[in-house]
RODO-2510 file (C-alpha; in nm, 4 decimals, decimal comma):
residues 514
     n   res          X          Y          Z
     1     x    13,1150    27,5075     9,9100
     2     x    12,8093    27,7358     9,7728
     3     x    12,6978    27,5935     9,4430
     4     x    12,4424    27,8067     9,2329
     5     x    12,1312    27,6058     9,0836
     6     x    11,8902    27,7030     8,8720
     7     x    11,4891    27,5770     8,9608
     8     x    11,4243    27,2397     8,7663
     9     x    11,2709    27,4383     8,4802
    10     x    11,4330    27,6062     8,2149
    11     x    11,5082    27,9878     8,2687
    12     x    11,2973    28,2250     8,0215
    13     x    11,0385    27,9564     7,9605
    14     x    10,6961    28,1303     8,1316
    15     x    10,8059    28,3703     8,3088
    16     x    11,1162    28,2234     8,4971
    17     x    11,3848    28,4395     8,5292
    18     x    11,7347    28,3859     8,5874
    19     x    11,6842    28,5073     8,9463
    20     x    11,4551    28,1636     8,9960
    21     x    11,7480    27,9542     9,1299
    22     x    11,8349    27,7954     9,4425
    23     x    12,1687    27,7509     9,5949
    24     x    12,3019    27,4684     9,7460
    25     x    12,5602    27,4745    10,0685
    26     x    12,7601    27,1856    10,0590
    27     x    12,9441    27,0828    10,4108
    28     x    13,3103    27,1048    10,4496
    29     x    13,4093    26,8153    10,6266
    30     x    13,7245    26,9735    10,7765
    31     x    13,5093    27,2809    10,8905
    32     x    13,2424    27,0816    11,0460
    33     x    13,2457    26,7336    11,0293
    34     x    13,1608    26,4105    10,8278
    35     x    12,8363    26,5104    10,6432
    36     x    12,8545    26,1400    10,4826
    37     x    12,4962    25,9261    10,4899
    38     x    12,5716    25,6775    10,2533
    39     x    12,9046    25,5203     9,9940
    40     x    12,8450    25,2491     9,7175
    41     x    13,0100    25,1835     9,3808
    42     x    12,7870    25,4582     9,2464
    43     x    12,9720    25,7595     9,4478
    44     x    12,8034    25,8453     9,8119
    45     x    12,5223    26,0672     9,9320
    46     x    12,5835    26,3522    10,1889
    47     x    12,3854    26,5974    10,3495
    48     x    12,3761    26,9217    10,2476
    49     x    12,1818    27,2935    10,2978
    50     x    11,9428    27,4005    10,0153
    51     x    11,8747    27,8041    10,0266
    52     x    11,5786    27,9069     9,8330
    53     x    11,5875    28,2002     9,6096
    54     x    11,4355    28,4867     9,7274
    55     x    11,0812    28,5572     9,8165
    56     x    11,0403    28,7493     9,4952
    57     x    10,9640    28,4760     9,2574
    58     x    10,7986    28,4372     8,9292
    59     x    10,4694    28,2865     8,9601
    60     x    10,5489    27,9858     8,7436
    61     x    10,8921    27,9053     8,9332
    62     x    10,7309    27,9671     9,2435
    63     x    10,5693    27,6321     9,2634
    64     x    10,8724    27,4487     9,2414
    65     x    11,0209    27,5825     9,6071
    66     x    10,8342    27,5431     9,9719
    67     x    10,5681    27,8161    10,0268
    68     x    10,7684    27,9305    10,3390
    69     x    11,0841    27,9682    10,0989
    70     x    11,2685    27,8410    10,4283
    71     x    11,6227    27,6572    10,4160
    72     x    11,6155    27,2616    10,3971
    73     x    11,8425    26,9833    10,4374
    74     x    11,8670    26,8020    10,1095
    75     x    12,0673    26,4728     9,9941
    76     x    12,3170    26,5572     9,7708
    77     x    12,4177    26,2214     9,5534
    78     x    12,7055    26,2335     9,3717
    79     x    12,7753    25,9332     9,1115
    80     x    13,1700    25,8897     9,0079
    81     x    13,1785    25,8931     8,6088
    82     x    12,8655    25,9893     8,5581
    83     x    13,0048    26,1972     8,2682
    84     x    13,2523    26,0108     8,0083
    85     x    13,4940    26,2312     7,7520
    86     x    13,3304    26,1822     7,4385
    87     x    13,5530    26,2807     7,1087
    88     x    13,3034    26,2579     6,8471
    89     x    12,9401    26,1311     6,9699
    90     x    12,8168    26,0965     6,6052
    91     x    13,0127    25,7582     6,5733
    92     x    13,0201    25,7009     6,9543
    93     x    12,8069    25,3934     7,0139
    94     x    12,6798    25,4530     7,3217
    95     x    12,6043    25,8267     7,2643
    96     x    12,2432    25,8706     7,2963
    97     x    12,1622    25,9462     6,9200
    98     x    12,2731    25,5930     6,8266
    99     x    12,1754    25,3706     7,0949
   100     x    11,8281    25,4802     7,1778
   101     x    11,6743    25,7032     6,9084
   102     x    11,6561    26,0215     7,1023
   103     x    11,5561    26,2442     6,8531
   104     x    11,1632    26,0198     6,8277
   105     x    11,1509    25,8968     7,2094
   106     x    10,8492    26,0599     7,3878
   107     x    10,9115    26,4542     7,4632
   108     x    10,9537    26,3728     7,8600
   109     x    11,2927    26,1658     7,7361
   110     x    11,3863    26,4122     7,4707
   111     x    11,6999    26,5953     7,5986
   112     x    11,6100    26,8709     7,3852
   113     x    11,3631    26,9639     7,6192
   114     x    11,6167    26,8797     7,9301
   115     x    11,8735    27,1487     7,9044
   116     x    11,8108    27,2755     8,2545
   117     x    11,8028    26,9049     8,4180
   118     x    12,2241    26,9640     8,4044
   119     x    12,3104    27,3365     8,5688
   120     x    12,5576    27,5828     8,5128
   121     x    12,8354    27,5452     8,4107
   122     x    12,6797    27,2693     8,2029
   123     x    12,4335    27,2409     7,9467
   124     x    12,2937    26,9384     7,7313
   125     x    12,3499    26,9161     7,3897
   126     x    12,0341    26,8057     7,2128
   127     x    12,0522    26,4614     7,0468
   128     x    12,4027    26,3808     7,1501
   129     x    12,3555    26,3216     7,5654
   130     x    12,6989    26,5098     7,5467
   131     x    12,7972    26,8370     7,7675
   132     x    13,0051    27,0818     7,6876
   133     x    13,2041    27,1955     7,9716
   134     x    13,2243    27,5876     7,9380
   135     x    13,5003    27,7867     8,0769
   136     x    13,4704    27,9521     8,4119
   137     x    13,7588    28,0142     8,6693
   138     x    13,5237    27,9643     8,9417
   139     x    13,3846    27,6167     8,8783
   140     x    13,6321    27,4316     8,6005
   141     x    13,9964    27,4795     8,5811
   142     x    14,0974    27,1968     8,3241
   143     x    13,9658    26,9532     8,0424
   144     x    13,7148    27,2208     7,9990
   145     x    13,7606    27,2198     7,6244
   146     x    13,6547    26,8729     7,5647
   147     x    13,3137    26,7370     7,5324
   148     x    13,1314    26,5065     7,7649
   149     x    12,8695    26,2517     7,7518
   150     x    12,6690    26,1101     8,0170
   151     x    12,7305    25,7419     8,1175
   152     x    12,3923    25,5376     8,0083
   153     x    12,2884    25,4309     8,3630
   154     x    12,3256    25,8571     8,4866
   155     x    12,0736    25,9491     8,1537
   156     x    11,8134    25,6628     8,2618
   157     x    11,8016    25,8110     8,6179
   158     x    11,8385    26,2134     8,5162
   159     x    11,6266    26,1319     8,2220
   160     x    11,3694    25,9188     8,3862
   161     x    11,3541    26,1260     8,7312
   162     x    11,2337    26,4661     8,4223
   163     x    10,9566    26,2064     8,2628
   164     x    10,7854    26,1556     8,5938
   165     x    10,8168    26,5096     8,7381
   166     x    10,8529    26,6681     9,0654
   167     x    10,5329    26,7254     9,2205
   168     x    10,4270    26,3386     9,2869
   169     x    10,4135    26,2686     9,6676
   170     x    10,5368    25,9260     9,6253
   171     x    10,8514    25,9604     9,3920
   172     x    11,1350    26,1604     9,5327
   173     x    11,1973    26,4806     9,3022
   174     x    11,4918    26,5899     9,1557
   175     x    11,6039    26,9592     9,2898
   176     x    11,8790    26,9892     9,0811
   177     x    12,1644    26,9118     8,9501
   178     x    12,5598    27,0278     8,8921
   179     x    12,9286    26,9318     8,8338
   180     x    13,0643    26,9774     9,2127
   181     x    13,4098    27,1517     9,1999
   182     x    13,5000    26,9150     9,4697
   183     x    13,5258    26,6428     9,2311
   184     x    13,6526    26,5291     8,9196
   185     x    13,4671    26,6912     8,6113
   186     x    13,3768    26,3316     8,5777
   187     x    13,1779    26,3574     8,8648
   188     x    12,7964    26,4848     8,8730
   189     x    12,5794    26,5653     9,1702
   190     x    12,1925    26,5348     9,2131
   191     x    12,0053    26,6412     9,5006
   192     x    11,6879    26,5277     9,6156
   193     x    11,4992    26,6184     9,9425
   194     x    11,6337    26,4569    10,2861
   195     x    11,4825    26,1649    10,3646
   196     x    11,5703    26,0193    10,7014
   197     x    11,5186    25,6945    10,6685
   198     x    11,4433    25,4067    10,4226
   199     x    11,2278    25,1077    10,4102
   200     x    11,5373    24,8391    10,4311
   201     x    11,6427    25,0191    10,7485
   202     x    11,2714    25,0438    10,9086
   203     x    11,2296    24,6506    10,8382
   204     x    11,5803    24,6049    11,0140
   205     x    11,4722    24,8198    11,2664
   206     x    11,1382    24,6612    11,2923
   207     x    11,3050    24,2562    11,3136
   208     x    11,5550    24,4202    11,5894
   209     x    11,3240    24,4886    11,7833
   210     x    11,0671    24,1787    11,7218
   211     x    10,7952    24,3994    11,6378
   212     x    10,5519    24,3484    11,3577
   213     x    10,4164    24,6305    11,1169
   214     x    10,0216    24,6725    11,2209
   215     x     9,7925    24,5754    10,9406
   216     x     9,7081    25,0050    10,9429
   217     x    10,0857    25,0452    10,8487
   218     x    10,1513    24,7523    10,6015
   219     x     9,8363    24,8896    10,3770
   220     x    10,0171    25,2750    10,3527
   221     x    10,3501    25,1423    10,2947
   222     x    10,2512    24,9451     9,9906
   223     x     9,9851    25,2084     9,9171
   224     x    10,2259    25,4673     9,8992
   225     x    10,4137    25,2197     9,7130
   226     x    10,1662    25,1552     9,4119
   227     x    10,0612    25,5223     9,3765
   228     x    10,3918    25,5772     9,3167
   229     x    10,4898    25,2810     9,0328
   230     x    10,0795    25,3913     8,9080
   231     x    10,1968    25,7536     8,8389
   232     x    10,5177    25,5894     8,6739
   233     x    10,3843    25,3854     8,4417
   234     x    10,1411    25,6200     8,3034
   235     x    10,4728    25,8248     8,2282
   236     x    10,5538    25,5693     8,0460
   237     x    10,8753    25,4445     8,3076
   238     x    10,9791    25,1348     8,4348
   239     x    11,1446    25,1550     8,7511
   240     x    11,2866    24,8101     8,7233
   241     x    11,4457    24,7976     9,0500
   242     x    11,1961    24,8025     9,3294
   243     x    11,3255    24,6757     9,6819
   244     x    11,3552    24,8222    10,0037
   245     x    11,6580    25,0177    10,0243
   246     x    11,4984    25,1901     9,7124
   247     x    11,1844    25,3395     9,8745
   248     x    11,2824    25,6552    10,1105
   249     x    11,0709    25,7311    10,4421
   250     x    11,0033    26,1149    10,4153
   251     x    11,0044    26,3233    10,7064
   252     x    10,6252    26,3746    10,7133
   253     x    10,5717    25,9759    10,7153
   254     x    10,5481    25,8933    10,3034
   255     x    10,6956    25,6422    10,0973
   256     x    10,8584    25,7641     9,7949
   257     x    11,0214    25,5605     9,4694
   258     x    11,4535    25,6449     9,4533
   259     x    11,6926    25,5350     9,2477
   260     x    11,6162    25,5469     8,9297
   261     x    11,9382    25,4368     8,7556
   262     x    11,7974    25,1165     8,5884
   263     x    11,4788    25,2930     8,4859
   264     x    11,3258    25,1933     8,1232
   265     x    11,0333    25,2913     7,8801
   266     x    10,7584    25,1024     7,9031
   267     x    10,7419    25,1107     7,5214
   268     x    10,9759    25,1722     7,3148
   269     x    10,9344    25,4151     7,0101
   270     x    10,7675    25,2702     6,7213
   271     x    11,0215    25,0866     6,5174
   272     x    11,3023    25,0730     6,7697
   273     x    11,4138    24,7397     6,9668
   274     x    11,3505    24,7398     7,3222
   275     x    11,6800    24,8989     7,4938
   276     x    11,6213    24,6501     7,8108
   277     x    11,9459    24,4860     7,9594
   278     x    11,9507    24,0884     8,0736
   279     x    11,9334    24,0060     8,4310
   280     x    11,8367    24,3593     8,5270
   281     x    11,7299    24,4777     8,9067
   282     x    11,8138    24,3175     9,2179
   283     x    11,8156    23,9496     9,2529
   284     x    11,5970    23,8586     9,5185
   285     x    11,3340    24,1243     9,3670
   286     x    11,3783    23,9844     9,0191
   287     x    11,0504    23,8066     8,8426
   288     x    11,0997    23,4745     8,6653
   289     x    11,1094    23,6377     8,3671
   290     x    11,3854    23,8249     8,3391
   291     x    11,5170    23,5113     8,5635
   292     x    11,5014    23,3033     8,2555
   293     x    11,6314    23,5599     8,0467
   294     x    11,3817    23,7645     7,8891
   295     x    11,4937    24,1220     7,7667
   296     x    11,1137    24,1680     7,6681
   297     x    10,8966    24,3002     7,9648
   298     x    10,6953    24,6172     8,0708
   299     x    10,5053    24,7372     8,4221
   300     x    10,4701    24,3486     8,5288
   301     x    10,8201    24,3614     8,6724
   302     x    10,7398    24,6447     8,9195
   303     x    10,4552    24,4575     9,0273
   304     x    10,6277    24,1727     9,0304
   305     x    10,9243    24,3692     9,2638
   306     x    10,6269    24,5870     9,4788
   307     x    10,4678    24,2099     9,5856
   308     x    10,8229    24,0918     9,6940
   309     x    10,8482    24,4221     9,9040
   310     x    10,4662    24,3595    10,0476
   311     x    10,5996    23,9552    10,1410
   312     x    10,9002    24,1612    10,3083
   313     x    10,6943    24,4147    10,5426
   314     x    10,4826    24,0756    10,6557
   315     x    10,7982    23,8241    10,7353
   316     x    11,0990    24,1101    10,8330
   317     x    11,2968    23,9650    10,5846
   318     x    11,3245    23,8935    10,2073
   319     x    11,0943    23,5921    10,0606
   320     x    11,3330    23,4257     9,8609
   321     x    11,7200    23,5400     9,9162
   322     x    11,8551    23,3104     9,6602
   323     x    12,2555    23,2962     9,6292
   324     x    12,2130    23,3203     9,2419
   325     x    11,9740    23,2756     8,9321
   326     x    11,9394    22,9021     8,9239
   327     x    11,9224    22,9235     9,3303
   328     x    11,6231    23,2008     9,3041
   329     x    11,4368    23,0283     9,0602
   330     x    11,4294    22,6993     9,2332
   331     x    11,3592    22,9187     9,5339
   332     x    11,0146    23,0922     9,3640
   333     x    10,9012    22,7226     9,2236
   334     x    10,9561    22,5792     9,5327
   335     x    10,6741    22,7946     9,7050
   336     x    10,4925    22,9418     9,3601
   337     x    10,5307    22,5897     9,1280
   338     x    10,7016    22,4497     8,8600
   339     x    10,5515    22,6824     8,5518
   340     x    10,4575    22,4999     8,2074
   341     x    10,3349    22,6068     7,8583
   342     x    10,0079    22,5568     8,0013
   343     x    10,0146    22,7956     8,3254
   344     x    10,2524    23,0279     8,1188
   345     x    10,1849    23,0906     7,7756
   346     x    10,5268    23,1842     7,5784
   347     x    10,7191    23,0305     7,8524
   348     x    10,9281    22,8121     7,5957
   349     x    11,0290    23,1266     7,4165
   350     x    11,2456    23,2546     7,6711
   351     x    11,6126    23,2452     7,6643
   352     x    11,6927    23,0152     7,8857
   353     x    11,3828    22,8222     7,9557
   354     x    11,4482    22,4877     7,9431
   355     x    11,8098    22,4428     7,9758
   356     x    11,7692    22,3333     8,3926
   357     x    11,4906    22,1084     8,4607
   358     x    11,3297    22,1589     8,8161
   359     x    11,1328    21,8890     8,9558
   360     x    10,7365    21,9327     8,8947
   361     x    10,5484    21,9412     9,2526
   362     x    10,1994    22,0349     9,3499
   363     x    10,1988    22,3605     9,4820
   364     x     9,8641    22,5546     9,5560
   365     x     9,8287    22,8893     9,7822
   366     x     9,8735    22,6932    10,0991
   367     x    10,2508    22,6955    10,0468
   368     x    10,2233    23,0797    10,0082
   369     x    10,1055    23,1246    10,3140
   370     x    10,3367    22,8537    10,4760
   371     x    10,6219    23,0936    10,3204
   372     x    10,4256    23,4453    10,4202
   373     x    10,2195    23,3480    10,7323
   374     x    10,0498    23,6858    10,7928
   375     x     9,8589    23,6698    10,5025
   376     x     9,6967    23,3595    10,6376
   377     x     9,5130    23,6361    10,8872
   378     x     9,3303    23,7664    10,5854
   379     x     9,2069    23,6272    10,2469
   380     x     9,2064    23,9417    10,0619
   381     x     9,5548    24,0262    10,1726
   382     x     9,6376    23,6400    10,0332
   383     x     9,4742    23,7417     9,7595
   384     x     9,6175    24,0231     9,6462
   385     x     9,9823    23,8916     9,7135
   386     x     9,9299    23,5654     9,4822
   387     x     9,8151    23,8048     9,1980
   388     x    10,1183    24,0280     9,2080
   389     x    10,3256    23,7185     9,2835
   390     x    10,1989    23,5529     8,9602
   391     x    10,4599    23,3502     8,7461
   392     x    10,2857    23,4548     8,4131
   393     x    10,3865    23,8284     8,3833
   394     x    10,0730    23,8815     8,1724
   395     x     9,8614    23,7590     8,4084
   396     x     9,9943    24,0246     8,6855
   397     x     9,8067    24,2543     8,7738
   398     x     9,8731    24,6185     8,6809
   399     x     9,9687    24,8706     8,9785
   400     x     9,6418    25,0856     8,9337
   401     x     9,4126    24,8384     8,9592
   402     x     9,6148    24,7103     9,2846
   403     x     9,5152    24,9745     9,4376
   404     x     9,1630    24,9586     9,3625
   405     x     9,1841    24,5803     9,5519
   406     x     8,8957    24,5061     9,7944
   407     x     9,2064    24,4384    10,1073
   408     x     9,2638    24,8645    10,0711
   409     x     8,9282    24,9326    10,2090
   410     x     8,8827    24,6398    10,4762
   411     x     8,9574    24,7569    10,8377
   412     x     9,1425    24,8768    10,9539
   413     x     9,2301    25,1361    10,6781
   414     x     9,5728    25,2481    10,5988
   415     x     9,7307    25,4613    10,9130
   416     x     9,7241    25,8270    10,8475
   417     x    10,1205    25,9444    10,7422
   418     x    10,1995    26,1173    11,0114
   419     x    10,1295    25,8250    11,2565
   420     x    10,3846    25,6504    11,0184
   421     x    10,6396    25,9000    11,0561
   422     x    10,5418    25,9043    11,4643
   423     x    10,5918    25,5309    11,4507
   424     x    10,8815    25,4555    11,2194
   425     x    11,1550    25,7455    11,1869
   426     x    11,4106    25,7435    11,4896
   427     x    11,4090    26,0744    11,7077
   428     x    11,7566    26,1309    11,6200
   429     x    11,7025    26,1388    11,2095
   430     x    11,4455    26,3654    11,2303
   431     x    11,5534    26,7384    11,1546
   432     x    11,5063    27,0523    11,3286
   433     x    11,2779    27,3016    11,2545
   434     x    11,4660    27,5988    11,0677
   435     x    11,3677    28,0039    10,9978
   436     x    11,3321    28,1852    10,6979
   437     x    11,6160    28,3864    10,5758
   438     x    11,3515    28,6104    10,4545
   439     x    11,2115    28,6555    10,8374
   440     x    11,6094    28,7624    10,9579
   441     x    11,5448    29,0666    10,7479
   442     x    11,2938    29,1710    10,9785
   443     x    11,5606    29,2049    11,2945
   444     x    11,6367    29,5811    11,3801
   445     x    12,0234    29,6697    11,2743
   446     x    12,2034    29,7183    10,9855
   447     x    12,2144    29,5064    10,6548
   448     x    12,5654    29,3663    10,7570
   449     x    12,4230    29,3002    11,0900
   450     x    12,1468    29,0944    10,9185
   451     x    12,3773    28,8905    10,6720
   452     x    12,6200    28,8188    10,9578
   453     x    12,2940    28,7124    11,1529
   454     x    12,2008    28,4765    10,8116
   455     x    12,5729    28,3291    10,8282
   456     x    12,5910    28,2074    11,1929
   457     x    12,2555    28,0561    11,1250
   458     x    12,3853    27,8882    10,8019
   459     x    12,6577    27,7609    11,0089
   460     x    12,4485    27,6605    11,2584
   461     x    12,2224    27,4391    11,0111
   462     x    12,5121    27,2782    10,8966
   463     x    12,6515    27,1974    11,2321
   464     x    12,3165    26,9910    11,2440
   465     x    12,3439    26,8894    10,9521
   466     x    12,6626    26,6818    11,0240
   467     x    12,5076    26,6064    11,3552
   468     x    12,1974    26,4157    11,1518
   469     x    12,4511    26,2340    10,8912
   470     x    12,6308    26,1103    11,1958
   471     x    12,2935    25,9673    11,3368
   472     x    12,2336    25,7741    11,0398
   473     x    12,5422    25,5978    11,0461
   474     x    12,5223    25,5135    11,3700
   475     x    12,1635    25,4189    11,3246
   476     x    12,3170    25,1970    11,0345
   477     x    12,6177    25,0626    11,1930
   478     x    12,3757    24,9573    11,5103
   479     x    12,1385    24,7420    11,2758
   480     x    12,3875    24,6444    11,0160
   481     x    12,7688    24,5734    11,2101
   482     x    12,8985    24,8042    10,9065
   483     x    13,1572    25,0729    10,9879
   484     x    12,8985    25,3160    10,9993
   485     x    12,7951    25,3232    10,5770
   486     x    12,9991    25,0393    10,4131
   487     x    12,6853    24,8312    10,3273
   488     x    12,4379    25,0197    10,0789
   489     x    12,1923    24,7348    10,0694
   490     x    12,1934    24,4433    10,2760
   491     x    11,8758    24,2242    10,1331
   492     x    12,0579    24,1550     9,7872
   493     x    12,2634    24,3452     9,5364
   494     x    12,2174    24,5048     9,2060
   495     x    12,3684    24,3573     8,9399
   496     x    12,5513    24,5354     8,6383
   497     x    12,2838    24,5795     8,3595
   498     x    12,5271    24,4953     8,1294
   499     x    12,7122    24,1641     8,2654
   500     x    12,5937    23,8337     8,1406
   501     x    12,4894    23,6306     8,4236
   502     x    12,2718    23,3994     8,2158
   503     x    12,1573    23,0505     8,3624
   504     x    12,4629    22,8982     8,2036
   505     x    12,6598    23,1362     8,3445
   506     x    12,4924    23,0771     8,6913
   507     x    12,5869    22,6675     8,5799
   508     x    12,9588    22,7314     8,5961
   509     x    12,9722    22,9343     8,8419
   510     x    12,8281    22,7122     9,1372
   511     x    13,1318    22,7170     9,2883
   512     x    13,1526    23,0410     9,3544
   513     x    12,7972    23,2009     9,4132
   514     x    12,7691    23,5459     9,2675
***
């Protein structure tokens, strides 16, 4: 199925014309095979084929394709009820107007300036995060008279993934996105590069085979890592869900920031309540903070998230896999210490500070490195771990100034990326490389001779395509035991933003560990 996308700017803004758009192949399964790389409760991510537009482009839009303009494999995620019928979004609740302020959040966040972020057929509706569905026999064929809304979670990502832009090496950018005609109207699709891996897998990958990460390759992971949540935060984003299966390995041997679905503002507008959820992010990446409740927080909890990740890379598996809250927090004291009004100032104030007692025990950085041996190898790398591991969020460190830490420019220095990519990406998830459409039109013979040329190759690159998907799930299923893409994450799950596991909560529910 060819789907039609414009570039991630909007048309007629600088020069971009409505010739500046991509197109995206998507892979029949029946025609060629399973193109499937991942399922969750979100939807599932296949593979598909990206054509550029032609060579002829507008200066400005340009700079948003590959200089070769050459076909790509791209990840084509596509979330089930991302977009919810919406009657009237003046008195709709969660319609963006009323629950977050839209028209005075920061431009970046202002749909207004976000139309092109949805693609034909669709486009935003300023100030009511509602679509309207307009008709066209070749894309909708019912409800397309009604108006939709995007579901909160879908605007944090789309919205978020437009504040921090495309052009950042270590955040995967958004290409495009569209309603697939595959699907349910309810359905929407984002694609992002291919990446062929992710961290989660590499760490299985890396415990499989009892091999360590050399110091060289630990220091650009979590370099790649804080460059990344640096370039966020000075958007003004919160990623709040840093772990693992969240950071993609690219194909030239970076780590880039995914999943943006629980993103935040760092601050909210002046005037407005913070729109942050209770227990948000992954469990055994969650600070002690939000732990005890807190809906007030800001950059600390990436930092918080990126030093759980570091512990990970060092020990092949997570630091403190707790079962639930209470279990996670007695976890972190256990290893970090009991915390006080007098190690953490404003500690009473939170929600649900006080209502378990843990027993007080002298803890000091020796039990640190009892729990993370490799550090023990190197006192600045101890160092820098304690201070993003730090109970009181305000005394975290920020992610810039982490990467201005002493450890970074100790030998050995960080490995180069494409030793990375040389060292960590399987052989069979790598892609092949492709040709230009725009070089076919050099072969002698007739213009039908060259598009018939252009479609065996298309077919050809999707052939692979489904060839590549398959080699992930196998490359999953052989590190996992899942059939092949059952498990999305295997080092913890992601709560629902929205449910109310509190520490009470977490109390009656000891039976039954969530």
């Amino acid at each position: 199925m060819r789907r039609s996308l414009l570039s991630p700017i909007r048309p007629g803004d600088d020069g971009v014309t409505m010739q500046d758009r991509c197109v995206i192949e998507e892979i029949s399964s029946r025609k060629y095979g399973n193109p499937l790389i991942a399922r969750g409760a979100f939807g599932q991510v296949s593979i598909a084929i990206q054509i550029p537009p032609p060579s002829s482009l507008s200066p400005v839009a340009s700079v948003h394709y590959s200089v070769d303009h050459l076909p790509r494999f791209v990840a084509v995620k596509r979330i089930r009820n991302a977009l919810i019928y919406s009657s009237n979004d003046d008195e709709n609740p969660n319609s963006v107007a009323a629950y977050s302020g839209i028209a005075s959040l920061s431009p970046s966040w202002n749909l207004a300036t976000s139309s092109s972020v949805i693609t034909e057929p669709s486009t935003f509706r300023s100030q009511s995060q509602s679509l309207s569905m307009q008709r066209d026999s070749n894309r909708l064929t019912h409800h397309d008279d009604k108006n939709y809304k995007l579901s909160i979670p879908v605007f944090h990502e789309v919205a978020a993934l437009r504040a921090v832009g495309t052009t950042h090496p270590n955040i995967t950018p958004m290409l495009s996105t569209f309603v697939s005609s595959q699907d349910s109207i309810t359905s929407l699709s984002l694609s992002f590069p291919y990446c062929p891996t992710d961290l989660s897998t590499v760490i299985a990958t890396q415990q499989q085979n009892q091999q360590v990460f050399p110091t060289a390759h630990i220091k650009a992971i979590l370099k790649d890592i804080l460059s990344g949540l640096s370039h966020c935060h000075t958007m003004g984003i919160l990623h709040c869900d840093i772990k693992p299966s969240n950071l993609l390995l690219t194909l030239n041997g970076t780590i880039q920031l995914a999943d943006f679905g629980l993103a935040r503002l760092a601050q909210p507008p002046s005037g407005q309540q913070p729109q942050n959820e209770h227990g948000i992010g992954t469990l055994y990446y969650r600070p002690p903070e939000i732990l005890y409740g807190s809906v007030e927080y800001g950059v600390e909890v990436d930092v918080w998230g990126c030093g759980m990740v570091l512990a990970e890379v060092c020990n092949l598996q997570p630091l403190f896999p707790g079962r639930n809250v209470l279990d996670q927090l007695g976890r972190i004291f256990a290893t970090l210490g009991v915390p006080d009004a007098d190690s953490w100032e404003g500690i009473e104030c939170l929600p649900d500070y006080g209502k378990v007692k843990f027993v007080s025990k002298a803890c000091d950085g020796d039990m640190l490195v009892e729990a993370v041996p490799r550090i023990g190898e190197c006192k600045l790398l101890q160092e820098l771990l304690t201070a993003m591991l730090t109970l009181d969020p305000t005394k975290r460190p920020q992610a810039i100034c982490c990467l201005e830490h002493s450890w970074f420019f100790r030998r050995p220095l960080a490995s180069g990326s494409s030793l990375i990519a040389k060292d960590l990406i399987p052989k069979e998830l790598t892609v092949p490389e492709v040709m230009g459409f725009n070089d076919m039109d050099c072969v002698s013979g007739c213009k039908e001779d060259r598009e018939n040329m252009k479609e065996r190759y298309l077919n050809k690159l999707k052939r692979q395509g489904v060839c590549v998907a398959t080699a992930q799930r196998k490359v999953r299923s052989g590190i996992f035991g899942d059939d092949a893409i059952g498990v999305v994450a295997v080092e913890g799950y992601t709560q629902d933003a929205r449910s109310k596991h509190g520490l009470l909560h977490m109390l009656s529910s000891l039976v039954n560990p969530i």
